[in-house]
C-alpha positions in Angstrom: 92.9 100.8 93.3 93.2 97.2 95.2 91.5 97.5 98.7 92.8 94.5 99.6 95.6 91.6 99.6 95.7 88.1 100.3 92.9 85.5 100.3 89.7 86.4 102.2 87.6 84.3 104.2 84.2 85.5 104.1 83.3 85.8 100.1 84.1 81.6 100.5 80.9 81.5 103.2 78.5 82.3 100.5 78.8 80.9 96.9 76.8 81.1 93.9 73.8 79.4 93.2 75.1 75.7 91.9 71.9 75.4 89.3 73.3 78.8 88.0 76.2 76.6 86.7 74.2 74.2 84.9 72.3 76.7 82.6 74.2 77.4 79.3 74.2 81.0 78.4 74.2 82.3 75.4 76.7 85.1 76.0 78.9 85.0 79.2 80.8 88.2 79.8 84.2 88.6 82.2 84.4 91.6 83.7 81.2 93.6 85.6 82.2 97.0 84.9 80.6 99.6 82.5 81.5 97.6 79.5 80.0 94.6 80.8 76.9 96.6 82.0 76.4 98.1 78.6 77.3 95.3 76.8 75.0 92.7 78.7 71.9 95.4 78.6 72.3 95.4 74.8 72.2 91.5 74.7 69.6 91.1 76.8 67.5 94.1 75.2 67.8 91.6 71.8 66.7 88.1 73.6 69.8 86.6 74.8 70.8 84.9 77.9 73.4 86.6 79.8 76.0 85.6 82.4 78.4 88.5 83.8 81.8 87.1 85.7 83.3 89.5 87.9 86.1 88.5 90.2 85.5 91.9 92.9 81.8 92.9 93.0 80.1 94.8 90.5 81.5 98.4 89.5 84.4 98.0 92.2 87.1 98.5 89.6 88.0 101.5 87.6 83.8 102.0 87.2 83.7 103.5 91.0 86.7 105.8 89.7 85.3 107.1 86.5 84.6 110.7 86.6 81.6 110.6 84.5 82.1 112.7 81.7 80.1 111.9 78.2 81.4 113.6 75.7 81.6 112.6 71.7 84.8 114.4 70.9 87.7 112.5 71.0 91.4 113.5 72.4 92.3 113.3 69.1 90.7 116.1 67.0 88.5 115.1 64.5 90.5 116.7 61.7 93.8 115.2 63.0 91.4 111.7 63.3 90.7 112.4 59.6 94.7 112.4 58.7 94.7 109.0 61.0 92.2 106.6 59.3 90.6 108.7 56.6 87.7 111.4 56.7 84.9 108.7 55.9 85.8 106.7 59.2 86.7 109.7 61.2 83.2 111.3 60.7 81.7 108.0 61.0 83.2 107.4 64.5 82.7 110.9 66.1 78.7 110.6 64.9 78.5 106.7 66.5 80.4 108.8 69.7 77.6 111.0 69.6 74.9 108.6 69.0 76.1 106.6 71.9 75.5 109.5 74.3 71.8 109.6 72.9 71.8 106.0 73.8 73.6 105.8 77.6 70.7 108.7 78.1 67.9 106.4 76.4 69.3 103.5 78.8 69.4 106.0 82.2 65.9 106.6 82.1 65.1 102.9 82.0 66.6 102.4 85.2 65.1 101.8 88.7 67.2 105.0 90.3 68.6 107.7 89.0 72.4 107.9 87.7 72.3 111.6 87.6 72.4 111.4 83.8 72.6 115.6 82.5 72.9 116.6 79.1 76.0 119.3 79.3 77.4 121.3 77.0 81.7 121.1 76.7 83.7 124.2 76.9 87.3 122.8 75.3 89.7 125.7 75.9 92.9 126.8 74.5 95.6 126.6 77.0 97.8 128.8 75.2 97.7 131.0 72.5 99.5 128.5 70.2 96.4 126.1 70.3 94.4 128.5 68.9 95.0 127.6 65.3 93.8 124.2 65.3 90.7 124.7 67.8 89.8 127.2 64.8 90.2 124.2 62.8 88.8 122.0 64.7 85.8 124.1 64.7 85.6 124.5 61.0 85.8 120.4 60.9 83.2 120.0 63.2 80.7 122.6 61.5 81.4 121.0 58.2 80.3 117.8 58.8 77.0 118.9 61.2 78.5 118.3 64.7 76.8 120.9 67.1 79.3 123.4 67.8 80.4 126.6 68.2 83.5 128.8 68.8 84.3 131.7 71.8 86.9 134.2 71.7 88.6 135.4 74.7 86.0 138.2 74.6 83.0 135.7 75.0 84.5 133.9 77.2 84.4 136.5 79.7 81.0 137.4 79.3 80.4 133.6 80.5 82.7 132.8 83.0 85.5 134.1 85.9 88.3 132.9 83.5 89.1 133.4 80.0 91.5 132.2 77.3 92.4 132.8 73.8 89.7 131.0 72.7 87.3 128.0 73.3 85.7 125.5 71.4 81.7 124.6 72.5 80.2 121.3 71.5 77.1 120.4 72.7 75.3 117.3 73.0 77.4 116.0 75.6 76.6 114.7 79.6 77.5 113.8 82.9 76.4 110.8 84.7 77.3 108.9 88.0 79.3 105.7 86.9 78.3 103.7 89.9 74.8 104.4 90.3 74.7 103.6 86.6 76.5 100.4 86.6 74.1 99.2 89.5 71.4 100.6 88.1 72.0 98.9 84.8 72.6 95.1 86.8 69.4 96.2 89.0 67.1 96.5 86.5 69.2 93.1 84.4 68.4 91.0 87.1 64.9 91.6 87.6 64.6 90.5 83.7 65.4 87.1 84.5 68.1 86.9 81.5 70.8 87.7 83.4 72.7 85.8 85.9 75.6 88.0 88.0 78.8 86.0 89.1 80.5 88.0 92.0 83.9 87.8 93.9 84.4 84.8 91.0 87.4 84.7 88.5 87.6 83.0 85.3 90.7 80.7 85.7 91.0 79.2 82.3 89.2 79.3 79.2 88.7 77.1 76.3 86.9 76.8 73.0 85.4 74.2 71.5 83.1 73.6 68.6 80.2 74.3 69.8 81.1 76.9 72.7 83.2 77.8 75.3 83.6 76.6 78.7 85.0 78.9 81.3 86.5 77.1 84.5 86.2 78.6 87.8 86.3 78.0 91.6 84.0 76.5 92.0 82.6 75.1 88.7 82.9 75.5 84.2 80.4 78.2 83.2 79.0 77.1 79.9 78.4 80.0 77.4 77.9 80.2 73.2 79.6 83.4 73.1 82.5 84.8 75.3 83.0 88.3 75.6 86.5 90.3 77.9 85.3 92.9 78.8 88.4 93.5 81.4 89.0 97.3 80.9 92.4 98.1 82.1 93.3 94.8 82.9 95.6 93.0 80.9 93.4 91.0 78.6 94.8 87.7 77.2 95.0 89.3 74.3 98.6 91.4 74.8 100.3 91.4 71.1 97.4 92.6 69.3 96.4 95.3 71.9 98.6 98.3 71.3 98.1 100.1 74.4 99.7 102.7 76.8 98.5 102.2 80.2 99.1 104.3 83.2 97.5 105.8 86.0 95.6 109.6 86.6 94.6 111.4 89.7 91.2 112.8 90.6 89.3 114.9 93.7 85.7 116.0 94.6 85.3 118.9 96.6 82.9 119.9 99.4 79.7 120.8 98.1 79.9 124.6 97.0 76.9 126.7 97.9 76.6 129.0 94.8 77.8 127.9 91.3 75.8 130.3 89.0 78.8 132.0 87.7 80.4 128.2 86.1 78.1 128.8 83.0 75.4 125.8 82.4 77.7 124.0 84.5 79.5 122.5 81.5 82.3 120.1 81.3 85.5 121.9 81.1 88.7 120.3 79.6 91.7 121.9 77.8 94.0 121.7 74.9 97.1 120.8 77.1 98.7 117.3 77.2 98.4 116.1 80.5 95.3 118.3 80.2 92.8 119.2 83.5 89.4 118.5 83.4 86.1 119.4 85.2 82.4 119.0 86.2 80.4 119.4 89.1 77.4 117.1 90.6 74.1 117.3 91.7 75.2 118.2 95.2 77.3 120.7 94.2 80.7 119.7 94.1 83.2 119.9 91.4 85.3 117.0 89.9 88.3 117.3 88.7 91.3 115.2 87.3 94.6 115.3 85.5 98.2 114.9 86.1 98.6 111.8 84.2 101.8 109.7 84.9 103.6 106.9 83.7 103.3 103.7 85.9 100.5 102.0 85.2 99.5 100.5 88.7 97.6 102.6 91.2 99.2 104.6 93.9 99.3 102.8 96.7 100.8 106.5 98.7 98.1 107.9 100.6 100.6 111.0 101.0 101.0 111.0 97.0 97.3 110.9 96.1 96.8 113.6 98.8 99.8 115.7 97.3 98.4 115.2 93.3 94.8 116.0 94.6 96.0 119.4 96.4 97.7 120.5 93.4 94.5 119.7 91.4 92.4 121.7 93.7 94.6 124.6 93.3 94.5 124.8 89.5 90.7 124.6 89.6 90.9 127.1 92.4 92.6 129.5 89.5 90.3 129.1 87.2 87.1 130.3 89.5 88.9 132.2 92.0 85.7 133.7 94.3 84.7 129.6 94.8 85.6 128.4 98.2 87.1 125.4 96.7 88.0 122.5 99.2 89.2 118.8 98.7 87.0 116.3 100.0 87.8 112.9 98.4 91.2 112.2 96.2 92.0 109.1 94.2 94.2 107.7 92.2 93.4 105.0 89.6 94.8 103.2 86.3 93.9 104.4 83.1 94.4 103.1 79.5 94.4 104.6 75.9 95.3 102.7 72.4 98.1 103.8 70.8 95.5 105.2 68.4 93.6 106.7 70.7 90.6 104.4 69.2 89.0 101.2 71.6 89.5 97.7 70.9 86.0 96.1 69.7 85.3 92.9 67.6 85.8 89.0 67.7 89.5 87.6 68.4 90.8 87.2 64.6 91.6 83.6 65.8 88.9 82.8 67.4 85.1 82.0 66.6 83.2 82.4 69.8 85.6 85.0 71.8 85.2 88.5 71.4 86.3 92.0 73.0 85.1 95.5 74.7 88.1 97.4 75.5 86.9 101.1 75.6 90.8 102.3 76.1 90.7 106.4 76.0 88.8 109.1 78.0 85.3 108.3 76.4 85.4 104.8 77.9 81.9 104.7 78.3 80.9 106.7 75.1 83.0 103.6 73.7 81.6 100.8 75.6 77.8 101.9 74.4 78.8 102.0 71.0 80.7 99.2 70.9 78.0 97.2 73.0 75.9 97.4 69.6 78.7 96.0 67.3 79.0 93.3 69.4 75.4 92.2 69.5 75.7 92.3 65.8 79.0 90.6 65.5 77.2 88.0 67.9 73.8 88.0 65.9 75.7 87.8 62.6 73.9 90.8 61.3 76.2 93.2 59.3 78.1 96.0 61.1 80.5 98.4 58.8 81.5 100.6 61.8 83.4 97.4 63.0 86.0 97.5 60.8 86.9 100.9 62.3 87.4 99.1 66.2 88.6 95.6 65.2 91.8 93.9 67.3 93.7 93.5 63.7 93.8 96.8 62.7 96.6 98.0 61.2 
């Protein structure tokens, strides 16, 4: 959501550092999101010099609206992922989705603060009865190929919770996390490294390539990097007629802090099979996050009223679910979201380009796909061989 409109005053009274715009980096990133936290920690962790450009300040886009969910299954079910792009590359990319969770956890406990990073179990319901078949597929899939996982029936299910439906599927090894104190906590403990240099409140107003590099124009100076990396999330990226995307925008709410929530069973993240489809978790002070209602335009509401209006209705389909909860709005927002038309993220080097590359974690595991697609990047980068980047590349058929 913009906070703001027009040109400020104040971020002009104090600039960047000048010498900062003599070094030459070896990889500068646009964008100081998630993806460009992840993706700069996992340059710097293998020796190169990094310079993040951010036009806002750090995590003040769509990172301070993420809800923080982790988990490793995809909206598209791994058997209907199968049908997509074959079985090979479908079980390949749910076990990097997994693997990536091991490694945002790995990364959380390097950091100065805590991010509130919780391994959770999922609970993935069936909305209706109809969506029982292929969670019962889905289930099989998963067991097959050695994803933890497990199935409820409606029976089960209310042994373990205040609601029940006709049948749940339970993967485990997912987590929770708080996006902002992560992003922070990921530049925090960057910038105390020394490899890292953090443009804020700067944009990138032109970009070109050139043998040996690319130079970045600014404001107030050309930012000399080897390596160029967007990493722009929803934003359109220069990049428009290769990136087959759908965006638009979703709603989401915290509640007051809830005194008792024993009964919400290991507190797992709760999503369903329906399309919009709710979502839920709660947080270290007790309140519950929830989102849904996905719409259309792809801005962010501006309507106070509306966001107000979408977050009630929010709180009253979580209030169904776990009826005895005193369940409150505190907070609502509204923010843009993004998804491929594949419902895979946009990773790999421009395929007309030498030095530019992109981190475009479109979908609901936006950070699940920004970790792993921080590593094929650094490879890319490194020239070591990656296979799993054929699987994200822009020229994907």
């Amino acid at each position: 959501m913009e906070l703001h409109n027009g040109q400020l005053f104040w971020p002009t009274t104090l600039s960047n550092k000048k010498e900062d715009f003599r070094k030459k980096y070896d990889v500068a990133i646009i964008g100081g999101g998630m993806s460009g936290a992840l993706c700069a920690y996992s340059l710097v962790q293998a020796g190169l010099k990094v310079a993040i450009i951010e036009k806002r300040t750090v995590a003040a886009g769509s990172s301070s609206a993420n809800t923080g969910l982790l988990q490793f299954s995809n909206d598209v079910m791994l058997h209907n992922m199968m049908q997509q792009i074959g079985k090979e590359k479908a079980v390949r990319f749910y076990t990097l989705c997994l693997k990536a969770i091991e490694n945002l956890e790995q990364i959380a406990k390097n950091l100065p603060c805590s991010p509130e990073f919780i391994r959770r179990k999922s609970i993935y319901y069936a909305s209706t009865s109809r969506h029982v078949p292929k969670l019962k597929l889905e289930y099989k899939t998963l067991q097959e190929h050695g994803f933890p996982v497990e199935y409820w029936s409606r029976k089960e299910m209310k042994t373990r919770l205040p609601f029940s439906k006709p049948g749940a599927l339970i993967t485990h090894g997912d987590a929770e996390v708080n996006p902002y104190k992560f992003v922070n906590g990921i530049f925090d403990y960057l910038k105390d490294g020394g490899q890292t240099t953090i443009f804020e409140n700067l944009e990138a107003t032109n970009i070109q390539e050139h043998s040996k590099g690319v130079n970045i124009h600014t404001p107030e100076g050309i930012i000399q990097t080897t390596h160029l990396i967007h990493a722009t999330g929803y934003e359109t990226p220069p990049l428009s007629k290769k990136i087959r995307s759908d965006i638009n925008r979703s709603y989401a709410i915290a509640t007051e802090p809830i005194e008792d929530l024993s009964q919400w069973d290991d507190r797992a993240l709760i999503w369903e099979t329906n399309r919009p489809y709710l979502y839920m978790r709660t947080t270290v002070d007790n309140r519950i996050i929830a989102g849904g209602l996905d719409e259309d335009p792809p801005e962010a509401p501006q309507s106070k009223k509306k966001i107000e209006k979408r977050g009630k209705r929010i709180e009253e389909k979580v209030q169904k679910l776990f009826p005895d909860l005193k369940i409150k709005m505190d907070y609502a927002w509204g923010a843009s979201f993004g998804e491929s038309l594949d419902n895979l993220p946009y990773i790999g080097k421009h395929p007309e380009k030498e030095k530019v590359y992109y981190l475009l974690g479109y979908g609901g595991n936006g950070t699940v796909y920004s970790m792993l697609g921080s590593h094929i990047l650094r490879d890319l980068i490194l020239k070591r061989p990656n296979p799993d980047a054929d699987i994200v590349k822009l020229d994907r058929e």
